[in-house]
DSSP file (Angstrom, degrees, kcal/mol; ACC not computed):
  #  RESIDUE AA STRUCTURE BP1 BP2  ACC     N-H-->O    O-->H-N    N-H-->O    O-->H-N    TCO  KAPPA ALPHA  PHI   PSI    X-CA   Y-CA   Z-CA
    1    1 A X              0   0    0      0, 0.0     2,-0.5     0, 0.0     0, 0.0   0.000 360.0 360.0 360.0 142.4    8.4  -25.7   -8.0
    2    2 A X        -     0   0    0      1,-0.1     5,-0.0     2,-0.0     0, 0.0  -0.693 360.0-115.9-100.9 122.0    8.5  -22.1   -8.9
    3    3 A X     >  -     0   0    0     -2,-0.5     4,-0.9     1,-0.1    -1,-0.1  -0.024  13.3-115.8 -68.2 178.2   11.7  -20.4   -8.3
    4    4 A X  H  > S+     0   0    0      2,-0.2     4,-2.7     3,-0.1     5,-0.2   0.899 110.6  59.9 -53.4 -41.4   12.6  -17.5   -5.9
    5    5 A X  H >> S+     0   0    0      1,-0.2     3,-1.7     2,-0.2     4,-1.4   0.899 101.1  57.4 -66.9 -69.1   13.5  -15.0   -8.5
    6    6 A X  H 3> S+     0   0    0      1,-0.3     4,-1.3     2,-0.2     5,-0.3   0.671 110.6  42.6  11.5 -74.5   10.0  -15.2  -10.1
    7    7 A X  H 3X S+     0   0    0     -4,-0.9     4,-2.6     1,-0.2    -1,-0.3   0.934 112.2  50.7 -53.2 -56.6    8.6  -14.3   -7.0
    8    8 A X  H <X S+     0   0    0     -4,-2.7     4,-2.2    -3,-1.7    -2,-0.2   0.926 108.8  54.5 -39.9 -64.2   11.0  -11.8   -6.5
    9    9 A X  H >X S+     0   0    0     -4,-1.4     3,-5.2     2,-0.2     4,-1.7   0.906 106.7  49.7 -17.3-110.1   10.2  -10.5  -10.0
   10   10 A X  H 3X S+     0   0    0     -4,-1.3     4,-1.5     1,-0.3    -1,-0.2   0.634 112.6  49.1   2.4 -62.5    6.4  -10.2   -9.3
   11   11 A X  H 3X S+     0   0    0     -4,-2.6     4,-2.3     1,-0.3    -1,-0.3   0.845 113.3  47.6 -62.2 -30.3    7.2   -8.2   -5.8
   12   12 A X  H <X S+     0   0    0     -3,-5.2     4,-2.5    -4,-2.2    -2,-0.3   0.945 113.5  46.6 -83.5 -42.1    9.5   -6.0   -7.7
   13   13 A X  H  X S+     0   0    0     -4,-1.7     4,-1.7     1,-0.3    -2,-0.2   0.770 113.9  48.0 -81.4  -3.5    7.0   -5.4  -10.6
   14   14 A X  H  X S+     0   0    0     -4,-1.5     4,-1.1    -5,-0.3    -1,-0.3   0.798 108.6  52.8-100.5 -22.4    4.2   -4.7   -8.3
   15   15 A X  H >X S+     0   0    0     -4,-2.3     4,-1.2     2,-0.2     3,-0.6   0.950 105.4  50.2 -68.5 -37.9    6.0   -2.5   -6.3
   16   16 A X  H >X S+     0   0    0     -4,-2.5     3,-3.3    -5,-0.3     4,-0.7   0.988 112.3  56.9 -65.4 -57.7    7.2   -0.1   -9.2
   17   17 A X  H 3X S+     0   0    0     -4,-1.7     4,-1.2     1,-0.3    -1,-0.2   0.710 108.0  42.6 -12.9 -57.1    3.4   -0.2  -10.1
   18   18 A X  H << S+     0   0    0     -4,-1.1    -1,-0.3    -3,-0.6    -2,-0.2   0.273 115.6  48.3 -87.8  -0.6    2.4    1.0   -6.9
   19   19 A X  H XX S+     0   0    0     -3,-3.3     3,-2.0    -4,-1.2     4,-0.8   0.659 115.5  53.0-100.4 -87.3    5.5    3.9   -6.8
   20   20 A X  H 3< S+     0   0    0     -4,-0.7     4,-0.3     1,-0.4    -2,-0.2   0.336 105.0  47.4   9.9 -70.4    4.2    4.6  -10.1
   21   21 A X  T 3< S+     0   0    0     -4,-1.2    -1,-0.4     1,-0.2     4,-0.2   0.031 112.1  50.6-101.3  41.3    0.7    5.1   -9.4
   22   22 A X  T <4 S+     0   0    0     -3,-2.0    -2,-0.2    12,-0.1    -1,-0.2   0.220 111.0  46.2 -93.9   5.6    1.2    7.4   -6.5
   23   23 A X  S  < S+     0   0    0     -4,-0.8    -2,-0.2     3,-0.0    -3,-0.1   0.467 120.4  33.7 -90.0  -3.2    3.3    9.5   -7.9
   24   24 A X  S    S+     0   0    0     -5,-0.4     2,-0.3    -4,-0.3    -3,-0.2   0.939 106.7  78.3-110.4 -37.3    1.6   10.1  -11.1
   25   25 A X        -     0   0    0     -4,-0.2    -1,-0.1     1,-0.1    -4,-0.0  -0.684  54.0-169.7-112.8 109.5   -1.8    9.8   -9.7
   26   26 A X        +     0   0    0     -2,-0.3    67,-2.4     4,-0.1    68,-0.2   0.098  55.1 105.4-101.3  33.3   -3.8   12.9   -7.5
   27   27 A X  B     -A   92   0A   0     65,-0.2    65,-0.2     1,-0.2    66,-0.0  -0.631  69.1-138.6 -81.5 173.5   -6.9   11.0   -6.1
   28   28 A X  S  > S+     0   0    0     63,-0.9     4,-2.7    -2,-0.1    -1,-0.2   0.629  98.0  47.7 -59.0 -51.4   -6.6   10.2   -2.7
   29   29 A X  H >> S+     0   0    0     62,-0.4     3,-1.2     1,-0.3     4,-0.8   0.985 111.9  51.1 -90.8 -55.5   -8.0    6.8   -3.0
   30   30 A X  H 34 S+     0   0    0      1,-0.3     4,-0.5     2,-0.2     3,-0.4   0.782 100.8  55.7 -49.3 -37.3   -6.0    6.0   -5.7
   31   31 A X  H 34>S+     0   0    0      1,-0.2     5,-0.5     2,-0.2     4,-0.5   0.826 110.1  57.4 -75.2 -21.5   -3.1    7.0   -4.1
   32   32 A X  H <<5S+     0   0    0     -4,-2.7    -2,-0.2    -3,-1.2    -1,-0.2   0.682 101.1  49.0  36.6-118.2   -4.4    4.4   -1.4
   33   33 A X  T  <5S+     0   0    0     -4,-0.8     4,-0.3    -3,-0.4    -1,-0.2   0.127 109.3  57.1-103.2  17.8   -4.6    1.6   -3.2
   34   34 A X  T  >5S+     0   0    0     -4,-0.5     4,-0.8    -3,-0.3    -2,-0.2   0.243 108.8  45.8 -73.9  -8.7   -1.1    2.4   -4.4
   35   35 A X  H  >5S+     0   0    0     -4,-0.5     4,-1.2     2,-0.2     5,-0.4   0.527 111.2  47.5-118.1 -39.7    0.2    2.4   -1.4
   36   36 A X  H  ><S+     0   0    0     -5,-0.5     4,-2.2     2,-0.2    -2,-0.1   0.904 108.1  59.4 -76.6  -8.0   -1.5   -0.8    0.0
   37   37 A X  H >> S+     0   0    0     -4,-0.3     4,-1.6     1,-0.2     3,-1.6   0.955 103.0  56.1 -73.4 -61.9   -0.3   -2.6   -3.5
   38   38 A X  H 3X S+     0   0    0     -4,-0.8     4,-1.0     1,-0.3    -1,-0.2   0.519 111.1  42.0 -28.9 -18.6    3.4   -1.6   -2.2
   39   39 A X  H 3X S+     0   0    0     -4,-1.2     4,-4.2     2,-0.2    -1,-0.3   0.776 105.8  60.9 -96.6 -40.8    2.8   -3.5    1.2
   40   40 A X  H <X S+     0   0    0     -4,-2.2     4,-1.2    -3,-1.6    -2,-0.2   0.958 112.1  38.1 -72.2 -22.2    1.3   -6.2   -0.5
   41   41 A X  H >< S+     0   0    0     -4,-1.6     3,-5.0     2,-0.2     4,-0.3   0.776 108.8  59.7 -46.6 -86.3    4.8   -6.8   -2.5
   42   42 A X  H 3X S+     0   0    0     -4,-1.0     4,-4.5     1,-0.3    -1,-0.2   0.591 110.0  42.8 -27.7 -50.2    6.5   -6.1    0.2
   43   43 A X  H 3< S+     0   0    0     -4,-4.2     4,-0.5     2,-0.2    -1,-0.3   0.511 105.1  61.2 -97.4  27.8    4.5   -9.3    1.8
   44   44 A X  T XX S+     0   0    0     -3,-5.0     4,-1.7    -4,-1.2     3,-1.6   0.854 106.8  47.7 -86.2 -65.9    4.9  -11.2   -1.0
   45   45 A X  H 3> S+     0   0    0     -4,-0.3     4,-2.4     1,-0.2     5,-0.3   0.856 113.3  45.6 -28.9 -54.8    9.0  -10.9   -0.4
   46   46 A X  H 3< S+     0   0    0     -4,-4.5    -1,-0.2     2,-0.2    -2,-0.1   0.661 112.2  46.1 -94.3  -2.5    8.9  -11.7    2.8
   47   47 A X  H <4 S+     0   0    0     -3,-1.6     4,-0.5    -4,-0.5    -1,-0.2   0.784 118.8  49.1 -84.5 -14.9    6.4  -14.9    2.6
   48   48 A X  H >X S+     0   0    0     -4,-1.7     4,-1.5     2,-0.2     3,-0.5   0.902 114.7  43.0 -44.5 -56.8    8.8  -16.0   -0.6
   49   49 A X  H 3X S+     0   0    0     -4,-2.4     4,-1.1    -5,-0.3    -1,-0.2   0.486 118.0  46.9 -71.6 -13.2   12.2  -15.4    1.6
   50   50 A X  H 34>S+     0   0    0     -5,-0.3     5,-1.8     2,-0.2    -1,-0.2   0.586 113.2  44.3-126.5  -7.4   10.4  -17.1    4.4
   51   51 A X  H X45S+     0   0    0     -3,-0.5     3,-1.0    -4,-0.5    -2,-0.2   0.703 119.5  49.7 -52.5 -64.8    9.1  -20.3    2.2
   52   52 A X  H 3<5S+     0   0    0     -4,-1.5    -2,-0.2     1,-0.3    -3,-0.2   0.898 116.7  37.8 -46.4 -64.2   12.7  -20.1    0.8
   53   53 A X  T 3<5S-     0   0    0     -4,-1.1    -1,-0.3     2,-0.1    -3,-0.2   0.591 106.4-122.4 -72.7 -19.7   14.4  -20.0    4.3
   54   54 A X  T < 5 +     0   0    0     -3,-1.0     2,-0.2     1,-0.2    -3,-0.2   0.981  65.1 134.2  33.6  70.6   12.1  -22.3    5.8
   55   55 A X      < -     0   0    0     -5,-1.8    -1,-0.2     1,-0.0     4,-0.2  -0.945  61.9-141.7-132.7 156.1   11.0  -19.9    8.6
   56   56 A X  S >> S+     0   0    0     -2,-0.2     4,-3.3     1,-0.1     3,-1.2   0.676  84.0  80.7 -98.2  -6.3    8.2  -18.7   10.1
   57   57 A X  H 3> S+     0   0    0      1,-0.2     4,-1.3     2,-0.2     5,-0.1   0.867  83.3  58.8 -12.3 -89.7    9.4  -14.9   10.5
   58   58 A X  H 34 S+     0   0    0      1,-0.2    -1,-0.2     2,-0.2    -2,-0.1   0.574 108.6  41.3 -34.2 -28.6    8.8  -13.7    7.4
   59   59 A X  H X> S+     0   0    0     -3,-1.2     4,-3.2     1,-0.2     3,-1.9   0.844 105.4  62.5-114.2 -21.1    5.2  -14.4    7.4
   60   60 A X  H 3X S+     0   0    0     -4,-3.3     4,-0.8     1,-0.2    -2,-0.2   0.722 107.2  44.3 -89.0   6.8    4.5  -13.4   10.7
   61   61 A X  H 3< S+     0   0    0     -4,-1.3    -1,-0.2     2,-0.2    -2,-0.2  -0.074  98.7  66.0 -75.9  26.8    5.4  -10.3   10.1
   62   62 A X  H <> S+     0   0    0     -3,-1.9     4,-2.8    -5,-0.1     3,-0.3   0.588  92.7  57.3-107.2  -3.9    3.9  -10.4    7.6
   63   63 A X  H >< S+     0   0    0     -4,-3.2     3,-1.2     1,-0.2     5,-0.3   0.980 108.4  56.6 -45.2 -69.6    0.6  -10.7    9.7
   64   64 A X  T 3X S+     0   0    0     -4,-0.8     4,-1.1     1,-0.2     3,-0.5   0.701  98.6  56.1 -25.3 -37.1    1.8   -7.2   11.3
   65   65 A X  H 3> S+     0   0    0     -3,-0.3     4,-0.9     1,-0.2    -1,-0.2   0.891 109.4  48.2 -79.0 -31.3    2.1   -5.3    8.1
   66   66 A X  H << S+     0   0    0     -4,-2.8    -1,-0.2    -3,-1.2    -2,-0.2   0.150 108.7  52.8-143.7  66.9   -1.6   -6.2    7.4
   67   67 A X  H  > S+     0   0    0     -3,-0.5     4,-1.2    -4,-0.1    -1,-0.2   0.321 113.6  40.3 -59.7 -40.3   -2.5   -5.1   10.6
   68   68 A X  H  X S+     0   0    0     -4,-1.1     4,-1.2    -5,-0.3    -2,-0.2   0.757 117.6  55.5 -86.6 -13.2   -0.9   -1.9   10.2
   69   69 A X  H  X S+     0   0    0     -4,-0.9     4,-2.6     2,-0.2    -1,-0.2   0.895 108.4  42.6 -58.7 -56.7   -2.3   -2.0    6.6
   70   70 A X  H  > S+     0   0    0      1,-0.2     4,-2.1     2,-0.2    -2,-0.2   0.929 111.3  56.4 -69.1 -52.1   -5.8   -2.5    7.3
   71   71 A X  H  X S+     0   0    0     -4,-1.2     4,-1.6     1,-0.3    -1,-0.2   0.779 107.4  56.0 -62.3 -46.7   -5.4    0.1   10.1
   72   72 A X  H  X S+     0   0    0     -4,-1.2     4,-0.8     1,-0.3    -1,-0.3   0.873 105.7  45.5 -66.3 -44.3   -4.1    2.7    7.3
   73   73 A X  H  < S+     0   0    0     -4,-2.6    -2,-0.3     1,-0.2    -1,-0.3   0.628 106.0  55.2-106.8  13.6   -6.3    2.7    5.4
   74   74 A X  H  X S+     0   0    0     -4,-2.1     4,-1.1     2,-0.2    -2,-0.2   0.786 117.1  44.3 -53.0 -36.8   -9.3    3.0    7.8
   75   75 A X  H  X S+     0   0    0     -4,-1.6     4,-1.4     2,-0.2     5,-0.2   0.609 110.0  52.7 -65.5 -47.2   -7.8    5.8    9.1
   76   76 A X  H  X S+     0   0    0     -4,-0.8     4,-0.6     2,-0.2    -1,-0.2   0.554 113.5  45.6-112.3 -41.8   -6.9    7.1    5.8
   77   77 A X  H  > S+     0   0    0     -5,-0.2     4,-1.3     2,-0.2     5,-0.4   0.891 105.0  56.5 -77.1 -51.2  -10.4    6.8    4.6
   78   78 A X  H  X S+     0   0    0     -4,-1.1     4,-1.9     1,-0.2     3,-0.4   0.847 102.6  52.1 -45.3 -37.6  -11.9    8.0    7.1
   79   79 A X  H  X S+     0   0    0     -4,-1.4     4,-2.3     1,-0.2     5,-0.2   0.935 116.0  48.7 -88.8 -35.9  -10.0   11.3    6.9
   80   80 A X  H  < S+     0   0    0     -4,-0.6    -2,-0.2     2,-0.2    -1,-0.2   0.511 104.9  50.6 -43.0 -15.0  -11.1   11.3    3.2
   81   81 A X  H  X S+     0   0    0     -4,-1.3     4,-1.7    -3,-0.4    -1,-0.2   0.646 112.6  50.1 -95.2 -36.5  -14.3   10.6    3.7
   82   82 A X  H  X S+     0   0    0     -4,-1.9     4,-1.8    -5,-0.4    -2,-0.2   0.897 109.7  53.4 -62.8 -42.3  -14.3   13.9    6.6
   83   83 A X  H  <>S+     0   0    0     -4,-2.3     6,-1.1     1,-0.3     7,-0.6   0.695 111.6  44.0 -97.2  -2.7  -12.5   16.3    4.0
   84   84 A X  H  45S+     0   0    0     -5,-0.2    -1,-0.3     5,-0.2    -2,-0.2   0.736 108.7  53.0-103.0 -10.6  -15.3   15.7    1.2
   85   85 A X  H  <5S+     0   0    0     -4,-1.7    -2,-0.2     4,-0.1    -3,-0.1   0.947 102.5  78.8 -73.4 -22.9  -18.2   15.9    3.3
   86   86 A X  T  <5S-     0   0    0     -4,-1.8    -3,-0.0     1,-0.2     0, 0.0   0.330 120.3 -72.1 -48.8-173.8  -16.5   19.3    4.3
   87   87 A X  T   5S+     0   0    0      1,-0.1    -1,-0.2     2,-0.1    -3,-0.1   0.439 119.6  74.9 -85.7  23.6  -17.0   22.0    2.0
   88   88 A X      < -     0   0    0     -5,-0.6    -4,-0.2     2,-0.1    -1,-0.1   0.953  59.5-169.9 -79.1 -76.6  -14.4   20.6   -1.1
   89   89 A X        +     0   0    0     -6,-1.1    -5,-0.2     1,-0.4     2,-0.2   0.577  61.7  98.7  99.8  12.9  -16.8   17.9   -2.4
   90   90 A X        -     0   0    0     -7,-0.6    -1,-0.4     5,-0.1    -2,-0.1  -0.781  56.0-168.3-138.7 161.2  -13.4   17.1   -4.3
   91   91 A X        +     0   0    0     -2,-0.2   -63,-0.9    -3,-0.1     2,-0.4  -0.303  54.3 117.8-140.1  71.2  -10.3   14.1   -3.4
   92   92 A X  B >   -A   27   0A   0    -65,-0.2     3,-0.6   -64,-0.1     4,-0.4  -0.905  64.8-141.7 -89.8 121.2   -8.0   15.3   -5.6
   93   93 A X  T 3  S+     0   0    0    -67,-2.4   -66,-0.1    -2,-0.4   -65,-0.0   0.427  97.1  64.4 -78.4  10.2   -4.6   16.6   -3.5
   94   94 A X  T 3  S+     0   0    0    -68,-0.2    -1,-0.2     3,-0.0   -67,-0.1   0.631 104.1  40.3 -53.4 -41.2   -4.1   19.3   -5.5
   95   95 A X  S <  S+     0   0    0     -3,-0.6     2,-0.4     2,-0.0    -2,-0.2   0.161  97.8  85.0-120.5  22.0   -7.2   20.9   -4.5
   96   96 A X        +     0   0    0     -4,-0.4    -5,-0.0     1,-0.1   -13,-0.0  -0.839  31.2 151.0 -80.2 148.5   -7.1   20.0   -0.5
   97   97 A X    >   +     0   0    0     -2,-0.4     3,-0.7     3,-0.1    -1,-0.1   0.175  38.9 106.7-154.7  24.0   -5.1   22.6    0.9
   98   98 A X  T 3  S+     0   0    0      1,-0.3     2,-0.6     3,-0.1    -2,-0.0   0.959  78.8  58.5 -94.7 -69.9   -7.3   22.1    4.7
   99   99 A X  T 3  S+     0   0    0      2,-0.1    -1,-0.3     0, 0.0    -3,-0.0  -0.018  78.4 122.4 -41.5   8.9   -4.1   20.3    6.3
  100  100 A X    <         0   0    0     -3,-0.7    -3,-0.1    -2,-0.6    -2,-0.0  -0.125 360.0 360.0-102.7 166.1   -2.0   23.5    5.5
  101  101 A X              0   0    0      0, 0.0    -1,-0.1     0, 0.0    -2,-0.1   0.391 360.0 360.0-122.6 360.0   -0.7   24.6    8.7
């Protein structure tokens, strides 16, 4: 059996991946799929801790996170897909400035 810290490990290295490449990174999409690797740690912890615990919490919520996942980044495309047909052509965040208030 593969222990908890392992697991733990994993979640930790995939989140610092995913802080990594959305700070360093100015696509949109890239920033993304950085953001949806950070949830998927996140629900690697909590079906590890909830394996661990022998509970069913943890992993139905983590069913919630990706619902709200999936949901983010339809959303989140969508409005990416809206600001290049507009007249940028570009999804770099440097060179949106549209959202400015």
């Amino acid at each position: 059996m593969i222990p908890l810290s392992w697991y733990m490990a994993l979640a930790a290295i995939l989140f610092a991946i995913g802080v990594c490449g959305f700070l360093t990174r100015r696509n949109i999409i890239i920033m993304f799929l950085s953001t949806e690797l950070m949830l998927n740690a996140v629900n690697l912890n909590f079906v590890a801790m909830s394996h661990y615990l022998e509970s069913m919490n943890g992993q139905v919520f983590t069913f919630f996170i990706i619902t709200v996942a999936a949901a983010e980044a339809a959303i989140g495309l969508g409005i990416a897909v809206s600001l290049y047909r507009s007249s940028r052509h570009t999804v770099h965040v440097d060179e949106i400035n549209e959202l400015k208030g």
